[in-house]
C-alpha positions, 0 to 999 in steps of 0.5 A, spaced: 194 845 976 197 838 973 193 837 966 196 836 960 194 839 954 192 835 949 194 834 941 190 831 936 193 830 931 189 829 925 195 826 919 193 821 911 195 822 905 193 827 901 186 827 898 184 822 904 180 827 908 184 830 914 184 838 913 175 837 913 176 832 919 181 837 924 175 843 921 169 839 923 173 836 930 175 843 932 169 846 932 165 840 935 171 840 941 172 848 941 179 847 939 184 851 935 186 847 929 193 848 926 194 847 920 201 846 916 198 848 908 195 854 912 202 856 915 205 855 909 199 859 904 201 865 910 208 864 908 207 864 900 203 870 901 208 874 904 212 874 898 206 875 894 209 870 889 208 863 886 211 857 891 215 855 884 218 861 885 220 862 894 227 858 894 227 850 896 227 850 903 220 854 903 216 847 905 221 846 911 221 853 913 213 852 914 214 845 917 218 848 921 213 854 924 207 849 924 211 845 930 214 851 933 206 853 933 204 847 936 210 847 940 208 854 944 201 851 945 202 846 948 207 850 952 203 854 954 198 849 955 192 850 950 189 843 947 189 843 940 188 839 933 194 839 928 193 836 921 198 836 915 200 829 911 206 828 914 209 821 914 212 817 920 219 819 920 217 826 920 211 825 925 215 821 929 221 826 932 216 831 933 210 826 937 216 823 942 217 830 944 211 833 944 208 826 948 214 829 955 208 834 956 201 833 952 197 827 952 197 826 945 191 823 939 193 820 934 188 819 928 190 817 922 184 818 916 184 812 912 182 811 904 184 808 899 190 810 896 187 811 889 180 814 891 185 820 895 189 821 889 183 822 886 180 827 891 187 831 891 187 831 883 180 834 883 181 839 889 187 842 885 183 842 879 177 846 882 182 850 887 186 853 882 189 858 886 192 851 891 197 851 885 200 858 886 201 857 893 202 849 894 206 847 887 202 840 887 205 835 883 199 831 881 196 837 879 201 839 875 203 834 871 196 833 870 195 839 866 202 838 862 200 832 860 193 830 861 196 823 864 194 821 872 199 819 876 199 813 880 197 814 888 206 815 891 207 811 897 205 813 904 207 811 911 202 813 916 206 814 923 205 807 927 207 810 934 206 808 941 200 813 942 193 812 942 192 812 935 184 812 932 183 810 924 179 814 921 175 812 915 173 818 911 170 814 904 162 815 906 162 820 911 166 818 917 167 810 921 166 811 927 163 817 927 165 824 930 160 824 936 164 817 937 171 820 937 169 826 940 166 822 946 173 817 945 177 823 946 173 827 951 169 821 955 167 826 961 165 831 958 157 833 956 
């Protein structure tokens, strides 16, 4: 058999709408969705202590095992979705390997920068455990000083992949029976 596994990889800024995306494609697909700030909350709970409190490599050492997961999958030849916020110059390493021996999708969900700020702020406001396992700067600077930081910079990976931009400010363009046609053209 020469089939390539496939990698989508679903990647935004925070707050623009990629962890519900890669959830809603993987069950519609029948993938497994890795995610990074799920492998780095397993990293958190065994220590059992606060992220403010894990040394300062604790956000490497989860970017770490989320491509080394990837890596071992694809290895092993199983097709996934893998999602994190990322931006190029992390993404495009691991893509460029990743691309010698899967077929890789890129999609890249876009919003305006102010509408995903918004979004995480509220997620880490009505989430009140995220803090204790993702120490979200927006959120805490928030809750110190009642002030809203402005949207931080963003660079999407431009990489020479296929790549679909998502929009996911009223639900998603194109909508996921496109893309999940897009990605699987021969499947029913």
């Amino acid at each position: 058999m020469d089939n390539k596994p496939k990698l989508i990889v679903v990647t935004g800024r925070p707050g623009s709408g990629k962890t519900t995306l890669s959830k809603e494609l993987g069950k519609l697909l029948y993938l497994p969705v890795v995610s990074r700030d799920e492998i780095k909350e397993g990293y958190v709970n065994t220590f059992n202590v606060s992220h403010d409190e894990l040394p300062d490599n604790t956000n490497r050492i989860a970017s770490q095992a989320f491509f080394k997961n990837i890596e071992l999958l694809l290895a092993t030849r199983v097709s996934m979705i893998a999602e994190a916020a990322f931006q190029h110059k992390v993404w495009e390493p691991e893509i460029t390997k990743f691309a010698k021996y899967s077929d890789v999708v890129l999609i890249i969900c876009e919003v305006d920068a102010q509408v995903a700020a918004d979004r995480h702020l509220e997620r880490g406001m009505n989430e009140p455990n995220r803090e204790f396992f993702h120490r979200d700067k927006r959120v805490t600077h928030f809750k110190e000083t009642g002030i809203v930081l402005a949207p931080a910079e963003y660079e999407p990976p431009k990489l020479e992949v296929c790549t679909i931009k998502v929009s996911t400010l009223n639900g998603y363009n194109p909508p996921l029976e496109e893309i999940r046609k897009f990605l699987f053209p021969s499947r029913p």
